[in-house]
C-alpha positions in Angstrom: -12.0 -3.8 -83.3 -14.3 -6.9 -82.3 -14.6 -7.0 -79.2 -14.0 -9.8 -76.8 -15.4 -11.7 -73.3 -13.5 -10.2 -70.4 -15.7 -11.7 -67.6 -18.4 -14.6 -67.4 -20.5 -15.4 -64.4 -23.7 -17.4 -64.2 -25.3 -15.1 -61.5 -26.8 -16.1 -57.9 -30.1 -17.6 -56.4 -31.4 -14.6 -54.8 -35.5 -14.1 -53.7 -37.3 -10.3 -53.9 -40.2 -9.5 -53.8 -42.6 -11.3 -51.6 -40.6 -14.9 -51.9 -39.9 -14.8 -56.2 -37.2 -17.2 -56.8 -34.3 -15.4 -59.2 -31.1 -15.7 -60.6 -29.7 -12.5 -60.1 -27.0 -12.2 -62.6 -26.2 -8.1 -62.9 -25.5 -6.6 -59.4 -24.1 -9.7 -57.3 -20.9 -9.9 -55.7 -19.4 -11.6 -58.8 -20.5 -8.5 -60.9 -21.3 -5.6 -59.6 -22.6 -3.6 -62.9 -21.7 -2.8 -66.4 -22.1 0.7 -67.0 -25.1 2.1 -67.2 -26.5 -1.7 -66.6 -26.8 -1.9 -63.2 -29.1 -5.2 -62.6 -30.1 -8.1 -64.7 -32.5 -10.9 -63.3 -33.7 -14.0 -64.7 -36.8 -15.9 -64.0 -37.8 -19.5 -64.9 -39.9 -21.9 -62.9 -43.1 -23.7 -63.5 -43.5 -24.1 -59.7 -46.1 -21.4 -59.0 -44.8 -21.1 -54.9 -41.7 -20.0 -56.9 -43.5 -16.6 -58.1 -47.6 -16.4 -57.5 -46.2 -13.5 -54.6 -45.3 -11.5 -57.4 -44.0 -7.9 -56.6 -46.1 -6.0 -54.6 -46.2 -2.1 -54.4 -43.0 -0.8 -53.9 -41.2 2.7 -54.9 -38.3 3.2 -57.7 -36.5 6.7 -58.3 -33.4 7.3 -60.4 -32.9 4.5 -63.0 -35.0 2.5 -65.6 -36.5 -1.0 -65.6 -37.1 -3.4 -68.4 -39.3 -6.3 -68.1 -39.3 -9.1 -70.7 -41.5 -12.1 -70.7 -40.6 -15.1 -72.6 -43.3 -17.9 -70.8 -46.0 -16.5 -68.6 -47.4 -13.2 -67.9 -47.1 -10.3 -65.5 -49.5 -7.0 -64.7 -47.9 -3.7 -63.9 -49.6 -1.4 -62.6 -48.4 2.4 -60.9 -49.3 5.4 -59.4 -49.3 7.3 -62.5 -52.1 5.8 -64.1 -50.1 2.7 -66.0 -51.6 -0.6 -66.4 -51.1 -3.3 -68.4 -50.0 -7.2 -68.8 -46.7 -8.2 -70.1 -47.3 -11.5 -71.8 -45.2 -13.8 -73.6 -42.5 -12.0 -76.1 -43.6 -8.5 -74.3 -41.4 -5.7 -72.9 -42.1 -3.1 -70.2 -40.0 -0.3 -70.0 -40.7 2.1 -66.7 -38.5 5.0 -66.2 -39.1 6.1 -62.5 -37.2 9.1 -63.0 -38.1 11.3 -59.2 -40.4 8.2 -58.3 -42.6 5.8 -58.8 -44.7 3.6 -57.0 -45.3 0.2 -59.3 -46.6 -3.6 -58.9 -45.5 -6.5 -60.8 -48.0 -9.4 -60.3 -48.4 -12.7 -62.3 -51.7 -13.4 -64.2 -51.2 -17.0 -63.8 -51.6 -19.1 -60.5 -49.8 -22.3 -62.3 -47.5 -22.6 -65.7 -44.4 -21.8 -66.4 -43.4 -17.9 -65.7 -40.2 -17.1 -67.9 -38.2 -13.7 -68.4 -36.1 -11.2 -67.4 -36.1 -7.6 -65.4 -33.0 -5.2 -66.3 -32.4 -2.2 -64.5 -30.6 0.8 -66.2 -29.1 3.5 -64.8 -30.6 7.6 -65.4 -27.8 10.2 -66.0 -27.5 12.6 -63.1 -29.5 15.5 -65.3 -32.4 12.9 -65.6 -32.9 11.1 -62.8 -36.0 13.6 -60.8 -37.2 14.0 -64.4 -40.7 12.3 -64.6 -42.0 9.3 -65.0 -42.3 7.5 -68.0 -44.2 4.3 -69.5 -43.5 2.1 -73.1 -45.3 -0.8 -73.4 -45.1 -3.1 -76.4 -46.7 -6.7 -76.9 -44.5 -9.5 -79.0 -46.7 -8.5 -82.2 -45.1 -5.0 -81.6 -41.6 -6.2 -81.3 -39.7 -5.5 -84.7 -38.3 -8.7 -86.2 -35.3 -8.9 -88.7 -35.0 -12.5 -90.3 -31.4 -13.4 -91.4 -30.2 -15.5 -94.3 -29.8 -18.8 -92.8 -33.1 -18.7 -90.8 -32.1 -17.1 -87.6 -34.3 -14.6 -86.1 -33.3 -11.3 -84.6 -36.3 -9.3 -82.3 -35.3 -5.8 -82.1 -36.9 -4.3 -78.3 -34.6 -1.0 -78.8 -31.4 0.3 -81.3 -31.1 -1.0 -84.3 -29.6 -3.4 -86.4 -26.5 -2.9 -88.8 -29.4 -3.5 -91.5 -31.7 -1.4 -90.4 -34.5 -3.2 -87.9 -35.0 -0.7 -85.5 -37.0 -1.7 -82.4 -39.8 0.0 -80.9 -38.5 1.4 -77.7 -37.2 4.9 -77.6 -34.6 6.0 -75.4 -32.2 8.7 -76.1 -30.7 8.7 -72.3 -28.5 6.2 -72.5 -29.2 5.1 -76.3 -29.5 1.4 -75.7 -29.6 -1.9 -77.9 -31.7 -4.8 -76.6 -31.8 -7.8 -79.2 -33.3 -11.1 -78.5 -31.2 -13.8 -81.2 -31.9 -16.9 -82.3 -29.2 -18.2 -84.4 -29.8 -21.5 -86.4 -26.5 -24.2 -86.1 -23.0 -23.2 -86.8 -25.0 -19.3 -88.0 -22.8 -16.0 -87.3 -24.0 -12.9 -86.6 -22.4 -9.8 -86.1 -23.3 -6.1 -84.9 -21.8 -2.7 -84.2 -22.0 -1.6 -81.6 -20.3 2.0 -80.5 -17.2 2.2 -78.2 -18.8 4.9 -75.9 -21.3 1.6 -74.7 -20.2 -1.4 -72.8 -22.0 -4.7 -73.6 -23.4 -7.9 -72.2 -24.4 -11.3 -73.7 -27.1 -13.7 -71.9 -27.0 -16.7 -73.3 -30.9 -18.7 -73.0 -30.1 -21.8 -75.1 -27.3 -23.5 -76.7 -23.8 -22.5 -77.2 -22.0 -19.6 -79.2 -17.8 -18.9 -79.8 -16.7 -15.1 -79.3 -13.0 -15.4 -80.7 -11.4 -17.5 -78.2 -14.2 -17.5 -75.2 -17.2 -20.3 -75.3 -20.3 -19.8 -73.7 -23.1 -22.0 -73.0 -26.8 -21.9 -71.3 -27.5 -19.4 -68.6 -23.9 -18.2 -68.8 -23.4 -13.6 -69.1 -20.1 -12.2 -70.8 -19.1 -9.0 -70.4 -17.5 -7.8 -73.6 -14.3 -6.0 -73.7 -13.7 -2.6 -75.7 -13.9 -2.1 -79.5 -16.9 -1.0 -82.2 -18.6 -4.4 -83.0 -19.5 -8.2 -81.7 -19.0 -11.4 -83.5 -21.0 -14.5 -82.4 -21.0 -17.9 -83.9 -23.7 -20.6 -82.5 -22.3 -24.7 -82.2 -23.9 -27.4 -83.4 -27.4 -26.9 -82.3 -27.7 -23.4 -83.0 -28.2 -20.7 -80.3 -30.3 -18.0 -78.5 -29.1 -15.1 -76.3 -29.9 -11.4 -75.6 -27.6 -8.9 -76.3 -27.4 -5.8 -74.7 -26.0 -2.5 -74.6 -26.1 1.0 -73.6 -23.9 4.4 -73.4 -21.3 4.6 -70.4 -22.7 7.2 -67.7 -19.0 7.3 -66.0 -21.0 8.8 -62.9 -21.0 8.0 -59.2 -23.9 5.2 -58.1 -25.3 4.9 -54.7 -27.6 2.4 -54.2 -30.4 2.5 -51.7 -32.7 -1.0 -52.2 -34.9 0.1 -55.0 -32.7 3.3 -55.4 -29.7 4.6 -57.3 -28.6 7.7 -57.2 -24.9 9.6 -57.3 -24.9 10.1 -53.9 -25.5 8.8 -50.8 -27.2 11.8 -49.5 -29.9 11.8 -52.4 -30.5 8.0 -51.6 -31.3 9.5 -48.0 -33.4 12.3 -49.5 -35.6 9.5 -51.5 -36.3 7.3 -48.2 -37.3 10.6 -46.8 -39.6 11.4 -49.4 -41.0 7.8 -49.2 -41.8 8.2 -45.9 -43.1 11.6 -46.4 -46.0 10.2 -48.9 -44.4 12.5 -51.9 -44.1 9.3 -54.6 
């Protein structure tokens, strides 16, 4: 019942946005998405060219994104009255539901600018619902401290023990850990067999039964109801994350997904029509 790696990649250069630099790692042609996770990015440079464009305003409709600063920070601001700056050990979780208009911009015109943006997908029935907004700095992050001084920060779900993190999303019920695992440290975590999972490793090196991964490496793990994760000699950190298989058409459309092309159609049209 522990599930396995069935797929690595270590993503693509890609740049969005008006010239970010990113390592597009969810939704490239080596992997196109893991159910309902439909795009993960990475960011890390301290060359400010690499990012001071930031995202401008731009629309979203049908999914979720998840924005999680490790170095640096970001402001986000919308159309429906959010604002706020995502600083270091922060999340941002926007669902744009029938639309949104939104800007991502860095606070910073030099340092180093570290994280993450995850898209997840909205079930059919949800995604014209409205807008929504969670914001939570690292202070608010829940934080489970395991026996061998390894740290676990819960963003959402909740650990076999109990740490449940701050983020509430019954749609596709995700888990979203950040792990730090000290030298030759296991960990392990249900995690139910109607979710697929990913692994992101940031630092170091783990074992998952027979598969080894290292720094800026994803695995995709294989069916069954729990993960088991062992850091190598200089310990470990990775995200893990999860959510509930939609099993649902996707059509993509640039900054939306939908379950049909028609509906991606509709959206440009409403776009264009000034009703975001």
């Amino acid at each position: 019942m522990i599930r396995k790696i069935i797929q690595t990649t270590k993503g693509i250069p890609v740049t969005d946005g008006a010239g970010v630099k990113l390592t597009r790692i969810i939704a490239s042609p080596e992997l196109d998405m893991v159910d309902p996770l439909l795009l993960l990015d990475r960011f890390e440079t301290e060359n400010p060219d690499d990012y001071i464009g930031g995202f401008p305003p731009h629309p979203h409709r049908g999914f979720e994104t998840v924005t999680y600063m490790l170095e640096g920070s970001m402001r986000h601001k919308d159309n429906t009255g959010n604002e706020g700056v995502v600083e270091p050990g922060g999340i941002q979780w926007m669902t744009a539901g029938k639309g949104i208009m939104h800007s991502e911009m860095p606070e910073q015109d030099e340092g180093l600018m570290r994280g993450f943006q995850l898209w997840i997908n909205l079930p059919a029935s949800h995604k014209m619902s409205e807008p929504g907004y969670q914001e939570f700095s690292g202070d608010h992050i829940a934080r489970e401290d395991t026996e061998r001084g390894g740290i676990i920060r819960v963003i959402t779900g909740t650990t076999d023990k109990g740490t449940a993190g701050p983020v509430i999303n019954k749609l596709t019920d995700p888990l979203y850990l950040d792990i730090t695992l000290t030298p030759g440290e296991s960990f392990s975590q249900s995690v139910p067999q109607s979710h697929n999972a990913v692994i992101y490793m940031i630092e170091g090196e783990v074992a998952i039964d027979d598969t080894n991964l290292c720094h800026e490496q994803l695995g995709v793990f294989g069916d069954g109801a729990a993960v088991q994760i062992t850091s190598a000699s200089e310990g470990a950190r990775f995200l893990l994350m999860a959510g509930k298989r939609l099993e649902e058409p996707v059509a993509r459309g640039g900054p939306f997904v939908m379950n049909t092309r028609a509906e991606v159609l509709e959206a440009f049209a409403d776009l264009r029509a000034g009703r975001f």
